[in-house]
ZADOPA-820848 format. One record per atom (N, C-alpha, C): residue in three letters; x, y, z. Coordinates in steps of 0.05 Angstrom, whole numbers, padded with zeros to 5 digits, always signed. Layout:
BEGIN
AlaXYZ/...
//
This chain:
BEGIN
Unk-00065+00161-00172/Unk-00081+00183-00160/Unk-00107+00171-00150/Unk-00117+00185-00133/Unk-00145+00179-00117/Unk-00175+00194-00128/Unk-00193+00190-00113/Unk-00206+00207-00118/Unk-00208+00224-00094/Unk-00210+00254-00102/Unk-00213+00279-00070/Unk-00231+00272-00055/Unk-00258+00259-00074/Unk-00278+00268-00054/Unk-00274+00239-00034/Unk-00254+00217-00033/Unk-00266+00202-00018/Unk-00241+00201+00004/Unk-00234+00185+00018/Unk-00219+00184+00054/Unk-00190+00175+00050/Unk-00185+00180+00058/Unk-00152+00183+00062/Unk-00134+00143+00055/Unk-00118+00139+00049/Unk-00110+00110+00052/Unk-00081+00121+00060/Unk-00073+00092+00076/Unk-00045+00097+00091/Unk-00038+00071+00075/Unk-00012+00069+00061/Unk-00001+00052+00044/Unk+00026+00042+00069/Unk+00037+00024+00080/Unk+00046+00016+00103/Unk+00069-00002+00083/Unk+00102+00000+00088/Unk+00120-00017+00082/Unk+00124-00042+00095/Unk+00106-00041+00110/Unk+00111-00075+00124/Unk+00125-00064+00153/Unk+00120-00087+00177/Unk+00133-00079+00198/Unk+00128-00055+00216/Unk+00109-00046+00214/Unk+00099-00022+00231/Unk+00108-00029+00257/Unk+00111-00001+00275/Unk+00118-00005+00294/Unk+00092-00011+00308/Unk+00091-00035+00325/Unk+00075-00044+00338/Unk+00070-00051+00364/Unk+00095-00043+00384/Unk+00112-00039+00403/Unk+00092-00025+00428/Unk+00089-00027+00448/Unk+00079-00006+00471/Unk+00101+00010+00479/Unk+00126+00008+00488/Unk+00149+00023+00488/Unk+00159+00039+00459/Unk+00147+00028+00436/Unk+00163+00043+00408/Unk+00141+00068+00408/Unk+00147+00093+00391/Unk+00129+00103+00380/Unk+00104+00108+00367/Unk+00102+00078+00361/Unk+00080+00078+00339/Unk+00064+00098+00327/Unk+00079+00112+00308/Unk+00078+00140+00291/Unk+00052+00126+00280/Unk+00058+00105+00260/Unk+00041+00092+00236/Unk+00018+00085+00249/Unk+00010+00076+00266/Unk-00016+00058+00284/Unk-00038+00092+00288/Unk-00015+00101+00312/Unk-00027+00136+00324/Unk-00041+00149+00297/Unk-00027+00150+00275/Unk-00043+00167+00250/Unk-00063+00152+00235/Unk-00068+00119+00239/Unk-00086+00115+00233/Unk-00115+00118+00248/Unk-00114+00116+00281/Unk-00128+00118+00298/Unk-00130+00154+00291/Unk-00110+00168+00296/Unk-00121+00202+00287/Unk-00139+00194+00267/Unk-00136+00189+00243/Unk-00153+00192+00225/Unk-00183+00176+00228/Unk-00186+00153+00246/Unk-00217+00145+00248/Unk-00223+00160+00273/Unk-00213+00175+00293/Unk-00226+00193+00312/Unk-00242+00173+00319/Unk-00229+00155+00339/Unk-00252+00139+00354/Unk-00272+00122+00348/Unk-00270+00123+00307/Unk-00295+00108+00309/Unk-00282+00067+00307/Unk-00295+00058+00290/Unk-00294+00026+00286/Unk-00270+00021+00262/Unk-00259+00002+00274/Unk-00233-00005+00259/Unk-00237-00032+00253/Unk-00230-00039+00229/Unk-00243-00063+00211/Unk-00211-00070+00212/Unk-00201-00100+00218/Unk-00173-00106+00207/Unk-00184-00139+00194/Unk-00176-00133+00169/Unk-00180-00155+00146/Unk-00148-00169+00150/Unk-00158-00189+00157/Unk-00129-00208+00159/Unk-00131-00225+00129/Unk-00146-00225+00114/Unk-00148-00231+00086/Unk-00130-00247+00078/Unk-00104-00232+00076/Unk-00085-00242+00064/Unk-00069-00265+00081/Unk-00080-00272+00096/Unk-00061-00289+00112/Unk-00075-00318+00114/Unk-00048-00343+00110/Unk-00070-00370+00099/Unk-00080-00370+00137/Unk-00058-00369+00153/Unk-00066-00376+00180/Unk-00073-00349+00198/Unk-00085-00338+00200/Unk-00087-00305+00216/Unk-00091-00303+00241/Unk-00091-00328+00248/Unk-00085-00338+00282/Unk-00064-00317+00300/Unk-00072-00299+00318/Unk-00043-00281+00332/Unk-00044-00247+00322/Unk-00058-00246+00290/Unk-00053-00220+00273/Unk-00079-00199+00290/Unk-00096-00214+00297/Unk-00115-00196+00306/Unk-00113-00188+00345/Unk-00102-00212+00364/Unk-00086-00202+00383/Unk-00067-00181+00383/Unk-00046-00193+00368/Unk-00039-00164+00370/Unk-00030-00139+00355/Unk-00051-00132+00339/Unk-00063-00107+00333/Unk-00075-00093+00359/Unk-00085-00114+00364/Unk-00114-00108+00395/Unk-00103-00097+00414/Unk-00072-00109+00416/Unk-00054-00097+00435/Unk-00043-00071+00433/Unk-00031-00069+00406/Unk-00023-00047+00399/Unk-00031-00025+00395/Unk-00059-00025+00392/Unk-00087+00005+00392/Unk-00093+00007+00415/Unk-00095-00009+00429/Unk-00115-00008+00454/Unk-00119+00016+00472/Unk-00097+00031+00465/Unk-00086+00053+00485/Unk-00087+00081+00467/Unk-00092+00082+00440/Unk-00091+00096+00422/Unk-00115+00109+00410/Unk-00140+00106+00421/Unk-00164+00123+00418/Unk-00178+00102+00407/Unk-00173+00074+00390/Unk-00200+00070+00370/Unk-00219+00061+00384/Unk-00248+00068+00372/Unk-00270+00058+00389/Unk-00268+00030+00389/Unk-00268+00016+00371/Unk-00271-00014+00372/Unk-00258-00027+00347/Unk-00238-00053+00355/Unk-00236-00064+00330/Unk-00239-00088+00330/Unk-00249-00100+00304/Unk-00254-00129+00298/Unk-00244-00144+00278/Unk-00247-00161+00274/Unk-00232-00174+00249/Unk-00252-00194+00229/Unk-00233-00180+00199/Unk-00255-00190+00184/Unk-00239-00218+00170/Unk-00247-00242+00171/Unk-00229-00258+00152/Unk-00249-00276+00137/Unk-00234-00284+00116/Unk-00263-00300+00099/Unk-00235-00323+00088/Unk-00243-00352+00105/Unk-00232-00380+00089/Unk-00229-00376+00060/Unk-00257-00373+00041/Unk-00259-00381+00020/Unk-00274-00362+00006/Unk-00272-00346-00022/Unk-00286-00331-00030/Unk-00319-00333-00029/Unk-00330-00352-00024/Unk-00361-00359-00029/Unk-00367-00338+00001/Unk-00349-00340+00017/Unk-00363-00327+00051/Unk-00357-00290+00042/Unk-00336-00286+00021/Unk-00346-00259+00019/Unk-00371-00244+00003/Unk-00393-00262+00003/Unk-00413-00249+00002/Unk-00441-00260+00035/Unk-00424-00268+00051/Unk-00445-00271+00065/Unk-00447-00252+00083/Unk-00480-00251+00088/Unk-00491-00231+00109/Unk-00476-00228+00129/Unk-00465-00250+00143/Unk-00443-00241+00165/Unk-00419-00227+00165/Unk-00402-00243+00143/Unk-00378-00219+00141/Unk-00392-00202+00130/Unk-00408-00198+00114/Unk-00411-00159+00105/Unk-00421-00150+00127/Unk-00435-00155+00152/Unk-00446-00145+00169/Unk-00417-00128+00187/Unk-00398-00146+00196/Unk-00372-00136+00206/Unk-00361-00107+00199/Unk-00378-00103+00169/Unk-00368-00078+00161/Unk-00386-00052+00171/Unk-00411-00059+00187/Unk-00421-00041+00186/Unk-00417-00025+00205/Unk-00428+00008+00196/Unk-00401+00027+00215/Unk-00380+00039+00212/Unk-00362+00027+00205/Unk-00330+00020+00205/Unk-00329+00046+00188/Unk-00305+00065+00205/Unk-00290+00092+00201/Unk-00280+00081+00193/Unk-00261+00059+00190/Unk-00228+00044+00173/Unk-00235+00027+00168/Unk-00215+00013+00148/Unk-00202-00013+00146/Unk-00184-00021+00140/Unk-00170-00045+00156/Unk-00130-00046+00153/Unk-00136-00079+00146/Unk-00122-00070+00119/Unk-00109-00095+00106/Unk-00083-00101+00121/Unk-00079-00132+00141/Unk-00060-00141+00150/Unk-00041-00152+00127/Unk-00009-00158+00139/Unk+00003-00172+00115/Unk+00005-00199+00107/Unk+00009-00214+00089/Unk+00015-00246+00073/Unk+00014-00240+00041/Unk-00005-00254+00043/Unk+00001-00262+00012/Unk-00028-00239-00007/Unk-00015-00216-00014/Unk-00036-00201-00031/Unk-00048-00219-00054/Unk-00043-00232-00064/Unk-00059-00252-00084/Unk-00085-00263-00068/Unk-00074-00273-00042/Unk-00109-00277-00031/Unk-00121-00265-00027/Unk-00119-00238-00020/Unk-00134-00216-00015/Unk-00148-00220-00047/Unk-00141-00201-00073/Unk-00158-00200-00084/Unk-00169-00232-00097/Unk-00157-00245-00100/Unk-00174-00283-00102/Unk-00193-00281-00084/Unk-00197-00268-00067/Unk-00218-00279-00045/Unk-00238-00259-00040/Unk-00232-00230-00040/Unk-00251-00206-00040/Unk-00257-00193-00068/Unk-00236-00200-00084/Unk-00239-00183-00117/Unk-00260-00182-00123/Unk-00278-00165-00133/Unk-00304-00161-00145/Unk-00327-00172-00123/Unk-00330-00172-00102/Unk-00351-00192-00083/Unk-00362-00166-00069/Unk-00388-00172-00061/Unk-00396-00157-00045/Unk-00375-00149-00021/Unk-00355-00151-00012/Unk-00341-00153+00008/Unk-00323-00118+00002/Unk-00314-00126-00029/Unk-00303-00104-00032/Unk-00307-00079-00038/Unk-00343-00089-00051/Unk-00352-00066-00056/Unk-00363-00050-00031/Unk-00364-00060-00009/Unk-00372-00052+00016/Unk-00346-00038+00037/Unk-00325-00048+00031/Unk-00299-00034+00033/Unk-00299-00009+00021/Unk-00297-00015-00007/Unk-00296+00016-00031/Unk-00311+00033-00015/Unk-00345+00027+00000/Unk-00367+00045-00002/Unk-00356+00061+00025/Unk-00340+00052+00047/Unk-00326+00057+00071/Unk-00313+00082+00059/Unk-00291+00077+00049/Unk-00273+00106+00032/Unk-00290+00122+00011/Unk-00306+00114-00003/Unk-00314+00135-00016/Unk-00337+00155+00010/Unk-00341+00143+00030/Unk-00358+00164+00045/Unk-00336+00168+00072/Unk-00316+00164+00059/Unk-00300+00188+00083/Unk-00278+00176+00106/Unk-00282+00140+00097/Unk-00273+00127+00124/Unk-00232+00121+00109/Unk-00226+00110+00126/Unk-00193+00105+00119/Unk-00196+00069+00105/Unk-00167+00071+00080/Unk-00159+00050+00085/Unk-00133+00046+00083/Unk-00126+00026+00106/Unk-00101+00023+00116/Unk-00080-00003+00094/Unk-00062-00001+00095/Unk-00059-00035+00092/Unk-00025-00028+00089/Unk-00026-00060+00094/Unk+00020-00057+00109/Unk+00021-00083+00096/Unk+00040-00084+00082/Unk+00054-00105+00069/Unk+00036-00115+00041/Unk+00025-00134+00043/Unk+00018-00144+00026/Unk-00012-00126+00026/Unk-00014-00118+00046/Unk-00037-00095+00042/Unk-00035-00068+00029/Unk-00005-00067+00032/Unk+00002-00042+00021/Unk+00007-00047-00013/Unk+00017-00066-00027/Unk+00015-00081-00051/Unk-00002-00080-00073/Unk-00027-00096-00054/Unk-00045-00094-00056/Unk-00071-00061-00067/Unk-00060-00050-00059/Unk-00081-00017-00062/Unk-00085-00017-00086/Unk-00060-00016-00104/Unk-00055-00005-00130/Unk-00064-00027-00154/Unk-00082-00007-00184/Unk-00093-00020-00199/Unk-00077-00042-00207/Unk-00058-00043-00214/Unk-00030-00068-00222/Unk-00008-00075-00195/Unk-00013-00092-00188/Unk+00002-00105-00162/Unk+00029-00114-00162/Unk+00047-00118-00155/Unk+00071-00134-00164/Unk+00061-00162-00144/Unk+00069-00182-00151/Unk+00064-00205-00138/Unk+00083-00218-00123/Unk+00115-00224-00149/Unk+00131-00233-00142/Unk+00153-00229-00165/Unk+00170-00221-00154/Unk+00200-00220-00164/Unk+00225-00218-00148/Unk+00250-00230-00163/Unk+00272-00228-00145/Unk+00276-00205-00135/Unk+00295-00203-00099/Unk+00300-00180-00092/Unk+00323-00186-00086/Unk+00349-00161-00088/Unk+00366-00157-00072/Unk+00390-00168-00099/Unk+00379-00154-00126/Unk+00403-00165-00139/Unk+00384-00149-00166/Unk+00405-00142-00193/Unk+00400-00131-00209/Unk+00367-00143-00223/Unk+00354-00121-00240/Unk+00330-00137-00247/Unk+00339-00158-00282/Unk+00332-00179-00278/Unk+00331-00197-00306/Unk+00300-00201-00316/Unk+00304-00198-00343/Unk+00272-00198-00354/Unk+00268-00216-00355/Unk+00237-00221-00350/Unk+00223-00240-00341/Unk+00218-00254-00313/Unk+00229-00242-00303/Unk+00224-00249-00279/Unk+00206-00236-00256/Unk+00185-00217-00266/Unk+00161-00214-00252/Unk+00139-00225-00253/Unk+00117-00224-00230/Unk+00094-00223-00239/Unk+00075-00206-00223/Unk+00067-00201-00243/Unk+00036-00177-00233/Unk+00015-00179-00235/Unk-00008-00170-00219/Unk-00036-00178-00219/Unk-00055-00154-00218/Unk-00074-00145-00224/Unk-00092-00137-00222/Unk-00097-00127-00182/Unk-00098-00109-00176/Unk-00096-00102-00150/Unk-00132-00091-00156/Unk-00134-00081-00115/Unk-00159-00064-00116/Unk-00164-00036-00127/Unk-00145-00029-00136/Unk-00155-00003-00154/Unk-00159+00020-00141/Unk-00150+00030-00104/Unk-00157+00052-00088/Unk-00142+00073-00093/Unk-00112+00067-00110/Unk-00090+00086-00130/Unk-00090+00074-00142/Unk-00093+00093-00169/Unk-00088+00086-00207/Unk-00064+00093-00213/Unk-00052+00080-00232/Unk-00021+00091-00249/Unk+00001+00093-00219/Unk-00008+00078-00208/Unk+00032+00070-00188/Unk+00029+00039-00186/Unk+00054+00028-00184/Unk+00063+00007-00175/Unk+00071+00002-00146/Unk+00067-00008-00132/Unk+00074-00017-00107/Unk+00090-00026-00090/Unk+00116-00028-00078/Unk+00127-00055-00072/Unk+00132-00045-00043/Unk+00138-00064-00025/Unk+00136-00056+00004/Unk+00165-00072+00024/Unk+00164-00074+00043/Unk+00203-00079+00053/Unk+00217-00066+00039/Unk+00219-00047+00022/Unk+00235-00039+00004/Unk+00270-00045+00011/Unk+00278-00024+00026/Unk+00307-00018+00023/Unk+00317-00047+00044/Unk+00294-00061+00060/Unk+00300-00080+00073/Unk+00308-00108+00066/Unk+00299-00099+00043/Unk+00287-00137+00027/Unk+00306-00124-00006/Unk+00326-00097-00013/Unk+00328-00099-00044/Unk+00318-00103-00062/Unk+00295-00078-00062/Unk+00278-00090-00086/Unk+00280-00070-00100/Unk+00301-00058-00101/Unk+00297-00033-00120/Unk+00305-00039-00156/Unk+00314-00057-00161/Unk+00316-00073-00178/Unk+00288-00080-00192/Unk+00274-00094-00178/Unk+00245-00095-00190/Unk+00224-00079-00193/Unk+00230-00065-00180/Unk+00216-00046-00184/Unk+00219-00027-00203/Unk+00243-00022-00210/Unk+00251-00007-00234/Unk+00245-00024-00254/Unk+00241-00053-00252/Unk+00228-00070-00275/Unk+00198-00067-00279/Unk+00180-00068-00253/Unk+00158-00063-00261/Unk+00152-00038-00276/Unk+00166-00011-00264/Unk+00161+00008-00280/Unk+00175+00016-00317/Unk+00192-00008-00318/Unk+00203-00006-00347/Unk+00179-00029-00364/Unk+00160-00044-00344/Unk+00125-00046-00363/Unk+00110-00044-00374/Unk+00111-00013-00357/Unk+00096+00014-00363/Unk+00099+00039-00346/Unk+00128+00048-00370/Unk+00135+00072-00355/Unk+00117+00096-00352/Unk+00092+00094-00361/Unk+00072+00118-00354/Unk+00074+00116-00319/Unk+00068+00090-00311/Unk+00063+00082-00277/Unk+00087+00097-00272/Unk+00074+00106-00246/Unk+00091+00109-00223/Unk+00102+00086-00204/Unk+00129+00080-00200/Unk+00143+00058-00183/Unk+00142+00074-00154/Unk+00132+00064-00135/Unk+00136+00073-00108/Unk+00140+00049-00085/Unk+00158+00052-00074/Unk+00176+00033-00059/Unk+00174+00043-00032/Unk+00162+00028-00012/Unk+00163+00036+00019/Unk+00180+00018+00036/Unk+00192+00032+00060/Unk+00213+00023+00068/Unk+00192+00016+00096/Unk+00207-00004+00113/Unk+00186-00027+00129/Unk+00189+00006+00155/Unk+00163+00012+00168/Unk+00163+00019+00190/Unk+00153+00049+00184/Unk+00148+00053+00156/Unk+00143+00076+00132/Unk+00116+00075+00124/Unk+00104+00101+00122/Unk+00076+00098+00107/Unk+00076+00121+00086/Unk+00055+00115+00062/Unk+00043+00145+00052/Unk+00030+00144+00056/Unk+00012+00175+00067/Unk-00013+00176+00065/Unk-00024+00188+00043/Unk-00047+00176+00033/Unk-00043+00200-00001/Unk-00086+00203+00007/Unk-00086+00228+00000/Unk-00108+00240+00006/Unk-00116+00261-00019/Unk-00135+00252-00043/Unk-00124+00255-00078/Unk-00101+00264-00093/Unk-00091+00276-00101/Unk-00066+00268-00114/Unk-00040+00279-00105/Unk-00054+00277-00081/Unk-00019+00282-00056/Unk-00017+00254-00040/Unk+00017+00252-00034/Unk+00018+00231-00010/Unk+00033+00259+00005/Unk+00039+00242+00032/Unk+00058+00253+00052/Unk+00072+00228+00072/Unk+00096+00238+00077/Unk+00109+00207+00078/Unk+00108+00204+00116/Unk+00110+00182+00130/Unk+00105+00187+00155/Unk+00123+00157+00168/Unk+00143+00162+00182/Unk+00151+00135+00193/Unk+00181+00138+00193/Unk+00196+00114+00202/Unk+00228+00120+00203/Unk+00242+00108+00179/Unk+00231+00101+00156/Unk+00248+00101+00135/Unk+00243+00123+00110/Unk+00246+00110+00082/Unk+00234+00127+00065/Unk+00222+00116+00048/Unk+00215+00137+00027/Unk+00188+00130+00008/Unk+00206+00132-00022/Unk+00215+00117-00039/Unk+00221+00115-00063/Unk+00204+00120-00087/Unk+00215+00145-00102/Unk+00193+00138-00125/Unk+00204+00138-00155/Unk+00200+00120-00161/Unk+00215+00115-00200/Unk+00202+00122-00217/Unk+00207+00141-00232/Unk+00190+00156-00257/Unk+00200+00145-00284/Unk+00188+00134-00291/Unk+00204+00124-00325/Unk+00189+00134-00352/Unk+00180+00171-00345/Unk+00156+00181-00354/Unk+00179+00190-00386/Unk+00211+00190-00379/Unk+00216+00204-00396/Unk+00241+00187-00404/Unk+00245+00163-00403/Unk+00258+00139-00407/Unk+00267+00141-00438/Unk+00293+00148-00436/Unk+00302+00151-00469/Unk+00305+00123-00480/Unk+00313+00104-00466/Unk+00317+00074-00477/Unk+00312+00056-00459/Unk+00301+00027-00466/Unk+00294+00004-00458/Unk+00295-00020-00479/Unk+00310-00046-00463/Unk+00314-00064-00476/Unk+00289-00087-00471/Unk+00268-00077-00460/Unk+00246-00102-00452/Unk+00244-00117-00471/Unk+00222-00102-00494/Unk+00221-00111-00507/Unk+00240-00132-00529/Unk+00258-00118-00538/Unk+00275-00145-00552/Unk+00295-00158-00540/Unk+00301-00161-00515/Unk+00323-00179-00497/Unk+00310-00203-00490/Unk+00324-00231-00489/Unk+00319-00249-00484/Unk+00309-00252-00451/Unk+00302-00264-00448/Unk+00294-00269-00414/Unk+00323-00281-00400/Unk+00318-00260-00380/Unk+00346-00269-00361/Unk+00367-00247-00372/Unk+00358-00236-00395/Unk+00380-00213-00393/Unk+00374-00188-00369/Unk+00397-00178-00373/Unk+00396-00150-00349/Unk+00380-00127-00365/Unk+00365-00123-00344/Unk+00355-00101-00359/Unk+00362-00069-00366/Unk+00361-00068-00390/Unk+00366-00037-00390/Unk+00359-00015-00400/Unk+00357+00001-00381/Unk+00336+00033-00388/Unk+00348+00063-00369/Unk+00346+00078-00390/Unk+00369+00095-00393/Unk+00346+00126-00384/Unk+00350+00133-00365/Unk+00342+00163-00364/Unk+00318+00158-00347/Unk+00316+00139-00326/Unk+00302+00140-00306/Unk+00301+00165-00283/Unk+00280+00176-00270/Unk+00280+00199-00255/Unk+00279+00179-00221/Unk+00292+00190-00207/Unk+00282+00173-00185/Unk+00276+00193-00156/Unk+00268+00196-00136/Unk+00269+00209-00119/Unk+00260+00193-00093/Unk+00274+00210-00066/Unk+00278+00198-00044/Unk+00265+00216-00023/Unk+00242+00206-00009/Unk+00222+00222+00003/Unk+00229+00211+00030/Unk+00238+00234+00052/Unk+00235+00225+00085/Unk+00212+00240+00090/Unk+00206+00231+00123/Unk+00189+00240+00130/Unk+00186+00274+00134/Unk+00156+00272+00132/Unk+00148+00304+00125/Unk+00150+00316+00095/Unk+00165+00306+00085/Unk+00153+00299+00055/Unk+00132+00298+00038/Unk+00130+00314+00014/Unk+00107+00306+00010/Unk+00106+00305-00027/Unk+00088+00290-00034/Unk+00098+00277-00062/Unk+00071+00279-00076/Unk+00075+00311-00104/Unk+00044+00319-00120/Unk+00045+00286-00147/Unk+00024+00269-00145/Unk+00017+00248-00163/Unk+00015+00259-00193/Unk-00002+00277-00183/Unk-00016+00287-00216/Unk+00018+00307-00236/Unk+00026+00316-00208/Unk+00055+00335-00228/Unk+00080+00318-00226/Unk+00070+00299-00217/Unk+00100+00275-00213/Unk+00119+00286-00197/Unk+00120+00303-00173/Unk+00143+00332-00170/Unk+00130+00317-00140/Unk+00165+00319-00125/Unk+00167+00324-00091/Unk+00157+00353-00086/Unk+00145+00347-00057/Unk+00144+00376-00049/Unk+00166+00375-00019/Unk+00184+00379-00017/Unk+00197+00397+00005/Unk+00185+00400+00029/Unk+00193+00389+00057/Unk+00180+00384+00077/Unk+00176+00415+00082/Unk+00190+00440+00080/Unk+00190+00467+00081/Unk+00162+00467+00059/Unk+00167+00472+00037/Unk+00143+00480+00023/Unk+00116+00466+00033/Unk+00119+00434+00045/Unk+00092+00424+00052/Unk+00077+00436+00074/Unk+00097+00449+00090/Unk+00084+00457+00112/Unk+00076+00476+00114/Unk+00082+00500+00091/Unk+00082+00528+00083/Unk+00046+00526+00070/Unk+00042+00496+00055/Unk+00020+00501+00034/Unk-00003+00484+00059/Unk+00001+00479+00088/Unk-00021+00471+00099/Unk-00034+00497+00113/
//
């Protein structure tokens, strides 16, 4: 969950459409939501970000934003300098590009950088992020685990994320990359979390303790709130894992998914309650 009073975040499965001939659903609703103003794209996560800020540049250009720039920082010592924090000033948004979410928070975690991000959304501005940006949002991160084959214990790892949603788990390529497997591992962790799985070209937007799903795949979510059995704890590593009475649900677009009641809402009911 979020907090109400602060700006909207678009959680991105990787792969947005980025196309001048495609639709670009995902790009258009981020530019709707900064209305013209300054768009911050943090290539952060990427060791080389050479090309990521072209073309973005390409792909908005035509789509209302007033201006966008790019924020990248080599080495954590530059996210406290006057220059990159200066990049932020202004800025309606900011879009976490994709690579490796571990550098993102190694390099912005706790720095003036991020608290200057946070201060963007808590007064109203967007934040974006696709792939490892999308990973990234949530207080506990997934880092790395096998995809595209049953989950065996021990074989994750998780990190400490930025904290912009509490109590969900993250994972992004979903149905592209098979990760539904791990993901039902991260959430057999700590089945209080919510598991939410985005499919590449897919977003949520969650605006306090609603999302709404927007893009051409879907939005997965694994509830293990009421999980009658799990073998985590006493199975050896490398066993299969198993947990019995998982809830799971399958959100397309127009969709819309209550955090706080754990409950889909019905693209009919969502549109009934705007």
């Amino acid at each position: 969950m979020t907090d109400a009073k602060c700006g909207k975040l678009i959680i991105i499965g990787g792969h947005e459409d980025r196309t001048s001939e495609g639709d670009r659903i995902i790009l258009k609703e981020v530019a709707s939501l900064i209305n013209g103003g300054k768009l911050v794209l943090a290539t952060v996560a990427s060791h080389q970000p050479e090309g990521y800020f072209a073309e973005y540049q390409k792909a908005l250009t035509d789509l209302g934003v007033g201006e966008l720039v790019e924020l990248y920082v080599e080495d954590r010592a530059e996210a406290h300098s006057a220059e990159k924090l200066a990049v932020l000033d202004g800025a309606a948004g900011v879009f976490f590009s994709g690579g490796d979410q571990l550098r993102i928070t190694s390099q912005i975690g706790h720095t003036a950088i991020e608290e200057k991000v946070r201060r963007v959304w808590k007064e109203g501005g967007v934040i974006a992020g696709t792939s490892a940006g999308a990973s990234v949002m949530s207080d506990t991160m997934l880092v790395r685990g096998s995809s595209a084959e049953t989950h065996r214990i021990g074989g994750l790892h998780m990190a400490p994320g930025l904290a912009f949603i509490r109590n969900v788990i993250i994972d992004q390529h979903f149905a592209e990359r098979g990760r539904f497997g791990r993901l039902i591992g991260a959430v057999a962790h700590n089945p209080g979390v919510l598991g939410i799985g985005i499919d590449e070209d897919t977003a949520a937007v969650v605006e306090g303790d609603r999302f709404r799903v927007i893009g051409a795949g879907a939005v997965y979510i694994v509830d293990g709130e009421h999980v009658s059995h799990s073998n985590l704890a006493e199975a050896r590593p490398e066993r299969v894992l198993s947990m019995h009475d998982v809830r799971v649900h399958v959100l397309g677009t127009g969709d819309e998914f209550d955090l706080k009641e754990r409950r889909p809402i019905p693209r009919s009911k969502a549109q009934t309650s705007e």
